[in-house]
C-alpha positions in Angstrom: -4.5 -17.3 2.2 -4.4 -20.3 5.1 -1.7 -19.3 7.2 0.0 -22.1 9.6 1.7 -21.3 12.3 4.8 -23.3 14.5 5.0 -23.2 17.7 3.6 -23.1 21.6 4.1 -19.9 23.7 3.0 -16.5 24.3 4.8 -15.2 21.0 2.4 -17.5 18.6 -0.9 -16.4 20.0 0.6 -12.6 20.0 1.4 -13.3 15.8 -2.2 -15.1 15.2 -4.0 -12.3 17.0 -1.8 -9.4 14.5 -2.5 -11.9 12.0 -6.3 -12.0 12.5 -6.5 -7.9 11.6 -5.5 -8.7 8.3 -7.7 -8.9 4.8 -5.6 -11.5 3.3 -5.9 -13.8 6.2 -7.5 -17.3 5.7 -8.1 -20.0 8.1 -5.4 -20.1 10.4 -3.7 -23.3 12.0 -1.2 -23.6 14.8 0.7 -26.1 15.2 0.4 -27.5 18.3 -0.9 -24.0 20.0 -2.3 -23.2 22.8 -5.5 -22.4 24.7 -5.1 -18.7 23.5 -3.7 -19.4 19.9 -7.2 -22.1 19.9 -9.1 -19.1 19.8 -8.5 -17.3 16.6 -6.9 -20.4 14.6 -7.2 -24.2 15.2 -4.9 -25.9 16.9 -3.3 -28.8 15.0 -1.3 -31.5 17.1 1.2 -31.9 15.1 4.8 -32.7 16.0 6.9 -29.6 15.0 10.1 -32.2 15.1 8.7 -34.0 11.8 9.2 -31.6 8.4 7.4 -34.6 6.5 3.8 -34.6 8.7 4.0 -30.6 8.8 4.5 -30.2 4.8 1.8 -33.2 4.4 -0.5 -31.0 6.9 0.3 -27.5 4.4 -0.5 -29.3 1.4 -3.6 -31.1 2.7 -5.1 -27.6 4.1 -3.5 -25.3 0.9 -1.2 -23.5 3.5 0.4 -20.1 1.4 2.7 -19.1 4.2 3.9 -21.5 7.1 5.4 -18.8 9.7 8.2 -20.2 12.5 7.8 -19.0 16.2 10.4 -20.7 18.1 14.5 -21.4 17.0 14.9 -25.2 17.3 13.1 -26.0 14.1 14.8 -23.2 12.3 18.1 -24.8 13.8 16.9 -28.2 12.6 16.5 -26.9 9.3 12.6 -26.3 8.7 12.8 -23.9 5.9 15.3 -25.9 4.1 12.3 -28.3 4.0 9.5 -26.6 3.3 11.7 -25.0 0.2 12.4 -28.1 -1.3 9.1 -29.2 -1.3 8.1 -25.5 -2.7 5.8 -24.4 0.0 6.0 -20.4 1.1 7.7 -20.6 4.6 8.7 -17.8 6.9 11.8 -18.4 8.5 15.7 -18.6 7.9 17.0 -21.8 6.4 19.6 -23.9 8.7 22.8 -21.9 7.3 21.1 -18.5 8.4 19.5 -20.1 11.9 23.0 -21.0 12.9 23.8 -16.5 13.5 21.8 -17.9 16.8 22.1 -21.2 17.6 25.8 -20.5 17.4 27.3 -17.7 19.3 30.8 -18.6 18.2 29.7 -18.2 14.7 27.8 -14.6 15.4 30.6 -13.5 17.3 33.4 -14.5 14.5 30.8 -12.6 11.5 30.8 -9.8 14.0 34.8 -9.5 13.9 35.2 -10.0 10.1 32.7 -7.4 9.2 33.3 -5.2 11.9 29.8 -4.8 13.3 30.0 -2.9 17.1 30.2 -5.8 19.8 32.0 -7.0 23.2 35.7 -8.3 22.9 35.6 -12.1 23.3 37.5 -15.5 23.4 35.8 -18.7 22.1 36.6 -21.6 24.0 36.0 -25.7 23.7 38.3 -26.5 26.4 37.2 -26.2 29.8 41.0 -26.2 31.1 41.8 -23.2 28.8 38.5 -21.2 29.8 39.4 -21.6 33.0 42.6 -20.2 33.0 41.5 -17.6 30.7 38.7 -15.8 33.4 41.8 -16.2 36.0 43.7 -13.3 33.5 41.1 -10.9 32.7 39.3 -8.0 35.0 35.4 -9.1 35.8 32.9 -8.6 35.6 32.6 -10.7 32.2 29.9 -12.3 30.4 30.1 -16.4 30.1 27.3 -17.9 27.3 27.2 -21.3 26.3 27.3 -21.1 22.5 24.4 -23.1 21.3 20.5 -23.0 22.4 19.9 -22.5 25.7 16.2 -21.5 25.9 17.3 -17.3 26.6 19.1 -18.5 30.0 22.6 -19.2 28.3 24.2 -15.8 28.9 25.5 -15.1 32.7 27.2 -12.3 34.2 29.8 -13.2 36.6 31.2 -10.7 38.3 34.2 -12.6 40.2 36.3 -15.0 39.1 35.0 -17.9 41.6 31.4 -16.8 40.0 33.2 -17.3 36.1 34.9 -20.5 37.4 31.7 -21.9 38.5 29.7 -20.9 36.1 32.1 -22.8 33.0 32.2 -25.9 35.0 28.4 -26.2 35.2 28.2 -25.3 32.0 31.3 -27.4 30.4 31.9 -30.2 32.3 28.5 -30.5 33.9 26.7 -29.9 31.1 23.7 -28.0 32.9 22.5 -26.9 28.6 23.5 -30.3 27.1 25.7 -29.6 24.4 25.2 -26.1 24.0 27.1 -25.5 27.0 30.3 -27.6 24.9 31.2 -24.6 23.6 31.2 -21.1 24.9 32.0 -17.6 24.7 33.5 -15.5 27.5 33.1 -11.8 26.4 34.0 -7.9 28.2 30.9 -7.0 30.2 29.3 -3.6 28.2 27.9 -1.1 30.2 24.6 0.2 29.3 20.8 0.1 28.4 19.8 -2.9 27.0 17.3 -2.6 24.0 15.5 -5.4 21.3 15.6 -4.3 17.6 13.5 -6.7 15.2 14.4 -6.6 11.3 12.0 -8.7 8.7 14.2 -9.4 6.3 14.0 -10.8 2.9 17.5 -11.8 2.2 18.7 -8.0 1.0 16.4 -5.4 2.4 14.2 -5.2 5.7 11.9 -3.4 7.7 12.1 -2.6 11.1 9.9 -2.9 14.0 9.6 -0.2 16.8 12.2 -1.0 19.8 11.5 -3.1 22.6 12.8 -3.9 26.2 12.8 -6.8 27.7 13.3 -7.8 31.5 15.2 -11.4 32.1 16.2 -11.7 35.3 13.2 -13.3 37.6 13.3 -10.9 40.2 13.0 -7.0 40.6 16.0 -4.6 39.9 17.4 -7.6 37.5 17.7 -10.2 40.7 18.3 -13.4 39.9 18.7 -16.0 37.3 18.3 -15.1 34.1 14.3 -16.5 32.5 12.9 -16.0 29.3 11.7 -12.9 30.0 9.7 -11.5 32.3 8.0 -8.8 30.4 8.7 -6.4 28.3 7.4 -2.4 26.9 7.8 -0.8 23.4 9.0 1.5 22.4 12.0 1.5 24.0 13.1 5.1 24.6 16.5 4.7 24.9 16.6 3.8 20.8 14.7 7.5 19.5 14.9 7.8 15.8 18.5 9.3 15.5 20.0 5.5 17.3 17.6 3.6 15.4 19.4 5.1 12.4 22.6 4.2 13.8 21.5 0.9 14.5 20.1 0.0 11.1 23.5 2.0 9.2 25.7 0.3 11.5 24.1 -2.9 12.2 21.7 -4.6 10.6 23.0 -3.5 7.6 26.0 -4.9 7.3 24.5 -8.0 9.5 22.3 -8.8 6.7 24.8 -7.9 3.9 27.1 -10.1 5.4 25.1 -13.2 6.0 24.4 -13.0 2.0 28.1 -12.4 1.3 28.6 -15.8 3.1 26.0 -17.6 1.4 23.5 -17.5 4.2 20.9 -15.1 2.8 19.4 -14.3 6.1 15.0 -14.4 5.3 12.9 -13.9 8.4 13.4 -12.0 11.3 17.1 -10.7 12.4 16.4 -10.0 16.5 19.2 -8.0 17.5 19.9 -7.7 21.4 21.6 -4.4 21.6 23.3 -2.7 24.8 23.2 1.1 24.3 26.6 2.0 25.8 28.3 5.8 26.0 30.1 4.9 22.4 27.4 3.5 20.6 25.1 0.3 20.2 27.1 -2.5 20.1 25.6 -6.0 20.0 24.8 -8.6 22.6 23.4 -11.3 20.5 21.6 -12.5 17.2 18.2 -14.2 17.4 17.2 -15.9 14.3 13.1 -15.3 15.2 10.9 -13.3 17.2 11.8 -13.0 20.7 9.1 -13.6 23.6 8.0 -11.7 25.0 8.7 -8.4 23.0 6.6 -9.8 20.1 3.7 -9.3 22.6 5.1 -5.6 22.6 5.6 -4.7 19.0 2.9 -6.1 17.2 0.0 -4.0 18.8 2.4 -1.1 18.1 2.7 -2.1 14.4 0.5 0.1 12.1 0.6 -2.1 9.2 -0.6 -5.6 7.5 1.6 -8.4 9.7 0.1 -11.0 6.7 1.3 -9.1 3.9 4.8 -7.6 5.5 5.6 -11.4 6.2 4.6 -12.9 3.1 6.6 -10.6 1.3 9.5 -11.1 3.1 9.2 -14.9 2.1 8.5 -14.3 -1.5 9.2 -11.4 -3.9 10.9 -9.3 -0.7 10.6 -5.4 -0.3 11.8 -2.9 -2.7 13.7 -1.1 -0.2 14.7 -1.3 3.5 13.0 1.2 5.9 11.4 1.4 9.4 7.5 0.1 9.6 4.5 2.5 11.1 4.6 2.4 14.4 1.0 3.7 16.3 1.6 6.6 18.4 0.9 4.4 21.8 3.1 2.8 24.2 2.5 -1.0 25.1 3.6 -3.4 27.9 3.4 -6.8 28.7 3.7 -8.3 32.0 4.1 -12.2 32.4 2.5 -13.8 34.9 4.6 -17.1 35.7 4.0 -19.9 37.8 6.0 -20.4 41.7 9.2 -21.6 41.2 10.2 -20.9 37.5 12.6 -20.6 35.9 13.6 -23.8 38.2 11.4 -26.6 39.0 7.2 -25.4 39.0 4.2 -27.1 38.8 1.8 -27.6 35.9 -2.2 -28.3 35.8 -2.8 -25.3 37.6 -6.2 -23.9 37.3 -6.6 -20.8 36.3 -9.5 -17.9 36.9 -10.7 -14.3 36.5 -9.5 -13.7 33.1 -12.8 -12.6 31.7 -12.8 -10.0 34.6 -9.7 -8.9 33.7 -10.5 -7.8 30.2 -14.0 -6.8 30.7 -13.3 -3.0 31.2 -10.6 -2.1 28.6 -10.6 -3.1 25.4 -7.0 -2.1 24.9 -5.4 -4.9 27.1 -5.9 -8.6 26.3 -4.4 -11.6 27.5 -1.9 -13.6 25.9 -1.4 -17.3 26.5 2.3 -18.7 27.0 2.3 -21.5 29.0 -1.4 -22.6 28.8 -4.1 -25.9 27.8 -7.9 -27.0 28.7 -8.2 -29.8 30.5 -11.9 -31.3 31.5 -13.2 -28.2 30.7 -11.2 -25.7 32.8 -8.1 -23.3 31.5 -5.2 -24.9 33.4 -1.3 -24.3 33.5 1.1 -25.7 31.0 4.0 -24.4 31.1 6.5 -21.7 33.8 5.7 -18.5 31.8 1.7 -18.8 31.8 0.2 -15.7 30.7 0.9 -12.2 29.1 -1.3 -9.2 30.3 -0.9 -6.7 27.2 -1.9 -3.3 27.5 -1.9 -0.4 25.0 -2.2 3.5 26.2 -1.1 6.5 25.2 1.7 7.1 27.6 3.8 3.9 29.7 2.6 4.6 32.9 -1.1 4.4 32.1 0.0 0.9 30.3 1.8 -0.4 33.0 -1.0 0.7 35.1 -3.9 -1.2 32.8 -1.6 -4.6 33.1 -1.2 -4.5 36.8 -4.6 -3.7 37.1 -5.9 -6.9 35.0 -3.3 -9.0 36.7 -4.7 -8.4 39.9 -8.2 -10.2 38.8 -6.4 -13.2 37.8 -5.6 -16.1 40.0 -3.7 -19.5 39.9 -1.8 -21.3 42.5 1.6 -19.6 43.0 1.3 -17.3 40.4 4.1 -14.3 40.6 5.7 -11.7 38.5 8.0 -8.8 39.0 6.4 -5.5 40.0 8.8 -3.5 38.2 8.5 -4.0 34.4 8.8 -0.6 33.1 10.1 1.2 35.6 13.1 2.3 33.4 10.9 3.3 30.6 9.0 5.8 32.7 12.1 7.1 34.3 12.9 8.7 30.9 9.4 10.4 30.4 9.4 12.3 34.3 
């Protein structure tokens, strides 16, 4: 089958590379791609806004699955319009999306069908927010509600630091109107993990655990990014939690979501923090994240094409967890000087061929990449992925730093630690 695929980053050319292993893969087109995701599928310049020119393109090239990478076309309602028009999609309709592009919603489901998270208060008022972080022990967690790009959520360990931090986000309005509403919520103590579910509305599969690194800087310093890489599996989820998670979680998160007439189809990415009690959850995502999709699809012993097009269309006959290689992988972004603030773009880039040239098991993934006259250039903060399979984490670690070394771009920078708390647990 023609597969199209939405989006831009790091996460598209990760899905059209799984994609490319599979039998029933056709042409593939991705919509508008990248210089990486121009490799393996065509790049389409299509504008992801408009549901008309995109369901025009899938009947024009005979697309049998349309697969979503990033959540503000799912929150604009993408899948709503690809159903009406009867074309396969992969992706939650806008009812579903909103278990991410609202917190207050995720956090209210949460309560009424008492699925293990933080205690919170949902505020619109600035005044009463306020005055609310001036009552409570810190630290505490302050997240605009809506979209924020994966830089909404801030840990504020003082109360000046909570004060500031709602009047940036409420009155100055530093994420637009997802910062209008937001959710301040008890700080959990833990190990942070990534648990994907592909879900067909009643039963899903899971993908092997991931862990993601957000904050720009080593040890967790600094503002909150993306992600700055990411390794899978995670060991802090071994089979015995991931049972817990799927009884206890998604579970009843999917059950719910049909019980409220927003059967959830697509992928449920649940942000977990492994405390001394239990997982409880962070947040929803409504998608797969970036960049533990990097992560878990080289991991993923099975047919990516035929997992997802089930999911869209006749689902699974039961729920379970998906073959999972017996390898580690990890992914280290390298990101351009200055992000997640300000950075500059139309950087050229070099030495990639060198830096895959030895190992077959560690490819590069563009993010935040284009050509321009010829040459591979910068397009975006997060520019590139260096992916690396092995049999144990170190050795994978040790492959990405390796190829990173041989590539080169003005003011190119990433953490040195991306990892690290992985191979504390092996010795």
């Amino acid at each position: 089958m023609n597969i199209l695929v939405i989006g831009s980053g790091g996460r598209e050319h990760a899905i059209i590379d799984k994609l490319s292993e599979s039998e029933l893969t056709g042409i593939m087109y991705c919509a508008p791609g990248n210089a990486g995701t121009g490799i393996a599928a065509t790049n389409v310049d299509l504008n992801i806004s408009d549901h008309a020119e995109l369901i025009r393109f899938a009947k024009e090239k005979n697309i049998g699955l349309t697969i979503v990478g990033p959540e503000q076309p799912l929150t604009d309602g993408i899948a709503d319009s690809f159903n009406e028009a009867g074309i396969l999609i992969f992706g939650p309709v806008k009812a579903a999306a909103e278990i991410e592009s609202s917190k207050a919603f995720s956090k209210d489901l949460m309560r009424k069908y008492s699925i293990p998270t933080a205690d919170y208060r949902i505020f619109t008022d600035h005044q009463s927010a306020d005055s609310y972080v001036l009552s409570v022990d810190h630290p505490v967690v302050v997240k605009a509600s809506g979209l924020a790009a994966g830089k909404g959520a801030v840990i504020c360990s003082s109360v000046s630091e909570s004060r500031s931090v709602l009047k940036e986000m409420m009155l100055d309005k530093c994420f637009g109107e997802a910062g209008e509403t937001v959710v301040v919520e008890e700080y959990l103590k833990g190990e942070e993990a990534s648990v994907f579910a592909v879900c067909d509305g009643k039963n899903f599969k899971i993908l092997a655990p991931a862990q993601d690194h957000k904050a720009a800087y080593d040890a967790d310093r600094g503002p909150n990014t993306g992600g700055m890489g990411a390794y899978a599996p995670a060991p802090v989820v071994d089979p015995g939690m991931m049972e817990r998670i799927a009884k206890d979680i998604i579970a009843p998160t999917v059950d719910a979501m049909r019980a409220e007439g927003r059967e959830f189809k697509g992928v449920l990415f649940t942000g977990l923090m492994i405390t001394s009690s239990g997982p409880k959850v962070i947040e929803y995502n409504c998608r797969f994240g970036d960049p533990e999709t990097q992560v878990i699809l080289p991991l993923l012993d099975a047919d990516l094409a035929d997992i997802l097009f089930k999911a869209a269309g006749e689902g699974f006959p039961e729920s379970g967890v998906l073959p999972v290689k017996n390898m580690h992988c990890l992914s280290l972004v390298l990101a351009s000087g200055g992000y997640p603030g300000s950075y500059r773009k139309g950087l050229v880039i070099t030495g990639i061929e060198d830096a895959v040239s030895s190992d077959a098991d560690t490819k590069i993934i563009h993010a935040g990449t284009a050509v321009r006259d010829g040459s591979l250039v910068s397009s975006g903060g997060r520019v590139l992925n260096v992916v690396s399979l092995a049999y144990d984490l170190k050795q994978a670690k040790e492959k990405s730093y390796r190829a990173a070394g041989k590539i080169h771009f003005d003011g190119k920078y990433c953490r040195s630690d991306i990892g690290d708390k992985g191979i504390k647990y092996y010795g």
